[in-house]
C-alpha positions in Angstrom: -9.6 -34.9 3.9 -6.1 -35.2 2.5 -6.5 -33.4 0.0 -7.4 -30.5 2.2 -4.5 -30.9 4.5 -1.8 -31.0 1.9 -3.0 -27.5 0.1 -3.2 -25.8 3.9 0.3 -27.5 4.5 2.1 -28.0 0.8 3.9 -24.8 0.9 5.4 -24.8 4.7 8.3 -26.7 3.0 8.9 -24.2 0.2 9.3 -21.0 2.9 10.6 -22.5 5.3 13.7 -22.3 2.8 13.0 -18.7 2.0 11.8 -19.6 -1.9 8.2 -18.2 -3.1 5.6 -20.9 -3.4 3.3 -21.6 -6.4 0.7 -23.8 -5.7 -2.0 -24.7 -8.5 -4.6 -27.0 -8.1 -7.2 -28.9 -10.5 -10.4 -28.7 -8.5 -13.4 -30.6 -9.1 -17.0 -29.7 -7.8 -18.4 -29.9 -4.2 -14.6 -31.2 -3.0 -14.3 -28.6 0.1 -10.8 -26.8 -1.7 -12.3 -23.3 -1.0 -13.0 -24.4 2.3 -9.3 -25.5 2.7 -8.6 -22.5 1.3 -10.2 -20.2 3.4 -8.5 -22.1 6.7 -5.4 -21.7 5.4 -5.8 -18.0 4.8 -7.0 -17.3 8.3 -4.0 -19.5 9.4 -1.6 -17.7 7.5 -2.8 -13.7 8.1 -2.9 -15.2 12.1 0.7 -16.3 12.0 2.0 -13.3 9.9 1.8 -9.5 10.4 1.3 -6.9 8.2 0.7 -9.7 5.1 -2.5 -9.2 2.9 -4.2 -12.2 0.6 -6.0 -11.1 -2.4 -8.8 -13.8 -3.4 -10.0 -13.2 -7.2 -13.5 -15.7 -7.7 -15.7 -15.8 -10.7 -18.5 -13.7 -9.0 -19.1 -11.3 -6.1 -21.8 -13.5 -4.4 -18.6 -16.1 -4.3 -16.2 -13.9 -2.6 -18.6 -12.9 -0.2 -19.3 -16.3 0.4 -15.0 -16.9 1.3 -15.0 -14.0 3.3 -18.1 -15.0 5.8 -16.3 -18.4 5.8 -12.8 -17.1 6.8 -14.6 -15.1 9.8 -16.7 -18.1 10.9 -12.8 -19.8 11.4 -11.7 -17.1 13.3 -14.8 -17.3 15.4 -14.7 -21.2 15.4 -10.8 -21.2 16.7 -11.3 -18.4 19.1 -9.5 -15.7 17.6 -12.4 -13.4 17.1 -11.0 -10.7 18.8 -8.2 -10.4 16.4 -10.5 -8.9 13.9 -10.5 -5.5 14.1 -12.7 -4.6 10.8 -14.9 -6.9 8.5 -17.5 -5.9 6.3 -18.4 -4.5 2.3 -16.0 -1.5 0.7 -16.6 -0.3 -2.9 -14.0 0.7 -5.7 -14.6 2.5 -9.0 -12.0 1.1 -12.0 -12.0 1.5 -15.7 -14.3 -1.1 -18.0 -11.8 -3.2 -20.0 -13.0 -4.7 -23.5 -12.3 -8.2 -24.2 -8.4 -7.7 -25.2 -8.1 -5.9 -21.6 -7.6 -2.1 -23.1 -9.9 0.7 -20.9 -13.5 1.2 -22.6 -13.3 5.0 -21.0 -16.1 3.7 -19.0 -16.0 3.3 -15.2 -17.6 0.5 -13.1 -18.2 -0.3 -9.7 -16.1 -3.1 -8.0 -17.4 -4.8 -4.9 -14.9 -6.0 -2.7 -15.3 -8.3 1.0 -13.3 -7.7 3.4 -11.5 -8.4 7.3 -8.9 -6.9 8.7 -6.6 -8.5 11.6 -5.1 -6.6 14.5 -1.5 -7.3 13.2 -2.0 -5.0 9.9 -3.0 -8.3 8.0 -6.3 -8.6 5.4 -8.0 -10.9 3.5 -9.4 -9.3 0.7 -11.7 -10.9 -1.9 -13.6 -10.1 -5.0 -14.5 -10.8 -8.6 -11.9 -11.8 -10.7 -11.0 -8.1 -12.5 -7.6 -7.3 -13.2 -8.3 -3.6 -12.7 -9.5 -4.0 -8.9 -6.3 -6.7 -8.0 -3.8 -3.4 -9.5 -4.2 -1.7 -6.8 -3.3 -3.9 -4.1 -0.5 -6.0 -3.5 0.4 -9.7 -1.4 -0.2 -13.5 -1.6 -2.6 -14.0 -4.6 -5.3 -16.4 -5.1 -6.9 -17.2 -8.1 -10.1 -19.0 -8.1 -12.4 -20.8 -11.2 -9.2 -19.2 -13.2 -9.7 -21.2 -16.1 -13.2 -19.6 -16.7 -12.2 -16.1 -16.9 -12.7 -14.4 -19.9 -9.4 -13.0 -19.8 -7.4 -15.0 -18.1 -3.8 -13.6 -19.7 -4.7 -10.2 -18.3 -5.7 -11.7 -14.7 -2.8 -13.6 -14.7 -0.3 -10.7 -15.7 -1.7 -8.5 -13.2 -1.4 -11.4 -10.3 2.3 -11.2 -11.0 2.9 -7.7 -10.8 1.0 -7.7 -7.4 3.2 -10.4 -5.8 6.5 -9.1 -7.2 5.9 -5.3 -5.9 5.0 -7.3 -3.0 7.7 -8.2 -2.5 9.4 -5.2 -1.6 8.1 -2.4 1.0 7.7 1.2 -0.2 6.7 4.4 2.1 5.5 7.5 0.1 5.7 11.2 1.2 3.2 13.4 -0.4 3.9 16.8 0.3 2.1 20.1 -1.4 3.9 23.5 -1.1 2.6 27.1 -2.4 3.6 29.5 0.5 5.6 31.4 -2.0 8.9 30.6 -0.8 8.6 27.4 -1.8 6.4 26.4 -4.9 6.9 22.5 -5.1 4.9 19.2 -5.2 7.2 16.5 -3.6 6.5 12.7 -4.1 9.3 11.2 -2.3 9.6 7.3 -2.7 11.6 5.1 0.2 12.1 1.7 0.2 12.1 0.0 3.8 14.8 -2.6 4.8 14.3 -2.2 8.9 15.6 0.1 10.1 17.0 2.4 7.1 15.0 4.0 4.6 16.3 4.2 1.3 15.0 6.9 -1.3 14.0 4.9 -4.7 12.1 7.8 -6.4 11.8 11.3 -6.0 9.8 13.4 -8.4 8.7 17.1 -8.1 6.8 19.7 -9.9 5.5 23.6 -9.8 2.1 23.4 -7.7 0.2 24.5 -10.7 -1.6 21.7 -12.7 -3.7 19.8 -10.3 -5.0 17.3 -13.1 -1.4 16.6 -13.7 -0.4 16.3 -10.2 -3.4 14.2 -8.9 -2.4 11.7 -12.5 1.0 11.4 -11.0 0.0 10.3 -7.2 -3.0 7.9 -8.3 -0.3 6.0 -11.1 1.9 5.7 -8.9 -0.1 4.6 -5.8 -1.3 1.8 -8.0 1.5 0.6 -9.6 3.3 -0.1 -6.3 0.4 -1.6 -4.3 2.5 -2.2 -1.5 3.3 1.2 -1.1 1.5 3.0 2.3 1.6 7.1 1.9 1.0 10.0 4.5 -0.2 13.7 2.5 -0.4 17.0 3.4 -3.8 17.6 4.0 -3.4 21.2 5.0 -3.9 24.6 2.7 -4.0 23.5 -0.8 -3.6 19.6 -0.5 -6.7 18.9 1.2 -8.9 18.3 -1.6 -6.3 15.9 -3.3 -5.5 14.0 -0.2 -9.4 13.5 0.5 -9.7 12.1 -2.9 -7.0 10.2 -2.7 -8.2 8.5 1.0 -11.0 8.0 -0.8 -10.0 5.9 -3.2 -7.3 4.6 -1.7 -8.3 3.9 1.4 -6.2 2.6 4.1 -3.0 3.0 2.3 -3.2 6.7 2.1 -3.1 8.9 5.2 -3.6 12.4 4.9 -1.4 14.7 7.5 -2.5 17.5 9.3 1.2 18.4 8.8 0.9 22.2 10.8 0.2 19.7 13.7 2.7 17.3 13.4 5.5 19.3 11.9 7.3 18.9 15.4 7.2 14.9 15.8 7.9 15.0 11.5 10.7 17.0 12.6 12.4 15.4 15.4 12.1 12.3 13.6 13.6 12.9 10.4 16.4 14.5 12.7 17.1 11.1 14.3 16.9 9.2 11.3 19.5 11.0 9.6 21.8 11.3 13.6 21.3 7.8 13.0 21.9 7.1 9.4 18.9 5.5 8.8 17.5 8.1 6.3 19.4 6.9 3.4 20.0 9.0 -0.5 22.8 9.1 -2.9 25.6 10.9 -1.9 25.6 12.5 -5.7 22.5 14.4 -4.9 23.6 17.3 -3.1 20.7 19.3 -3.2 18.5 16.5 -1.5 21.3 16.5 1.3 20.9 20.2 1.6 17.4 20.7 1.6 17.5 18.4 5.1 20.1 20.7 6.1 18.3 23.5 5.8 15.3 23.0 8.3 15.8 24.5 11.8 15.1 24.2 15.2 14.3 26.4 18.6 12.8 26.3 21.3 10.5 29.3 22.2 7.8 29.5 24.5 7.2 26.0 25.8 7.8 24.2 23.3 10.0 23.4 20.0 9.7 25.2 17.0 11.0 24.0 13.6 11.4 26.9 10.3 13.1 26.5 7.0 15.7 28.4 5.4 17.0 28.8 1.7 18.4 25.2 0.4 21.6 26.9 -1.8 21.4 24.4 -4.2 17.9 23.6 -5.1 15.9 27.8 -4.6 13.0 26.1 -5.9 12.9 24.3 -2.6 11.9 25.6 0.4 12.9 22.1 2.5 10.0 20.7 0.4 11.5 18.1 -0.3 13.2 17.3 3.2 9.3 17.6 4.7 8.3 15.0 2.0 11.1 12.6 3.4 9.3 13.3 6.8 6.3 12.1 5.4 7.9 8.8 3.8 8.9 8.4 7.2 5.1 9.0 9.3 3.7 6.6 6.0 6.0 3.6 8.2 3.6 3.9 11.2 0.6 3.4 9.2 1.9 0.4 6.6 -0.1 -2.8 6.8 -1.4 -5.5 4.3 2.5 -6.2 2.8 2.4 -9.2 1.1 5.2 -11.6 -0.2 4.4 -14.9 -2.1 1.9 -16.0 -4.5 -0.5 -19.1 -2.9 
């Protein structure tokens, strides 16, 4: 119907000149315009990698309901072997009261899912601001009018789509060897091919409650944001919780493991320029200076020596900016435009 075909077409115009699209629509009942929906959303995850859409409905049953319909397209047009994942996942977020402030009280979120083989998902769930914080991409707001707080939805859609619109790669790393007593959370930004550090924070490995506080906030207010942990000695238990409830976005490390590929890698990046911090912050520069190489054995070994500028560091934080860079092979779901 036309209808139909102008909301799966209306906004090819609009980026096809770069701009983000906004595209609201007066529905009526029984008109097929989450059916034309749906279509377009398959089309659009097909055609783009690595590019999530969130679908916020008035119930569960209804989000199911888009979800089954989006993989009966897929089916219908062949493409079922791009799926790679479809199904139910679960996510615990705070109770708001009516003016959108936490009640202290948890519930449980239900959200649909399917995943594409180029790093793209659909997403879709009831309409709660809460659940829609944690993720970002292109944003769909169903029976919006009939939400009981709709300022609050509508506020939270933003903030996804605007975060969205950049790329962020977190290293988590935990260090207590005694040499080195720090927790690292080391923000880039990714413009291909050069990483650029936005954020780095770090702290005595001491509170656990303050450190776990730290990694969740900022994991949901930049839902765009993928991030590898160190899962081994003491950050195993915080990296499982956070995989837990973070899911696919957070990718805990077996770090004793990979120390070798973390470690060639972050040498290249920097040979190459592509590892990229302010020149005014000598002691980040030194810390990546201080790791070492040689081979023994059969194989390469890399070690740490004192940073001169930063004792507090034992190339914690240059290990961290490893990890930023390992989070880069596991981003997916990176939206960019609201519609």
């Amino acid at each position: 119907m036309p209808h139909q075909i102008n909301w799966i077409q209306a906004e090819d115009a609009i980026h096809a000149q770069h701009k983000q699209a906004f595209a609201l629509a007066e529905k009526s009942v029984r008109i097929g315009w989450t059916h034309a929906d749906s279509f377009k959303n398959v089309r659009k995850r097909l055609r783009f990698k690595e590019r999530d859409y969130l679908f916020a409905t008035k119930d569960y049953q209804s989000a199911l309901e888009y979800v089954r319909q989006a993989k009966k397209f897929a089916e219908f047009f062949n493409f079922t072997k791009a799926i790679v994942a479809h199904g139910e996942d679960y996510m615990k977020v705070s109770r708001l009261d009516d003016q959108g402030k936490s009640t202290g009280f948890t519930e449980e979120i239900k959200i649909g899912f399917i995943k594409f083989d180029n790093g793209s998902c659909i997403r879709a769930f009831s309409a709660h601001p809460q659940a829609m914080a944690v993720y970002g991409g292109d944003v769909g707001l169903d029976e919006f009018a009939k939400h009981p707080n709709a300022r609050l939805l509508w506020e939270t859609a933003q903030g996804r789509v605007t975060w969205a619109l950049k790329s962020f790669r977190m290293g988590f790393d935990v260090a207590a060897s005694g040499k080195g007593d720090l927790t690292v959370f080391y923000v880039d930004e990714f413009q291909r091919p050069n990483f650029w550090l936005r954020l780095l924070f770090t702290c005595r490995t001491d509170d656990w409650h303050f450190i776990k506080t730290v990694l969740f906030a900022l994991m949901q207010e930049l839902p765009s944001m993928s991030v590898a942990g160190d899962e081994t000695g003491l950050g195993r238990q915080i990296c499982w919780e956070a995989s837990r409830k973070f899911g696919s976005r957070f990718h805990p490390i077996n770090f004793s493991a990979q120390k070798p590929d973390l470690g060639f890698g972050l040498m290249n990046q920097l040979s190459m320029g592509e590892k990229r911090f302010p020149r005014s912050e000598q002691d980040i520069a030194a810390d990546y200076f201080a790791l070492r190489k040689k081979f023994q054995g059969a194989k390469w070994i890399f070690s740490e020596s004192t940073n001169s500028l930063n004792p507090a560091s034992h190339c914690d934080i240059a290990w961290a900016g490893g990890l930023a860079s390992a989070a880069n092979n596991f981003s997916h779901g990176i939206g960019a435009t609201l519609g």
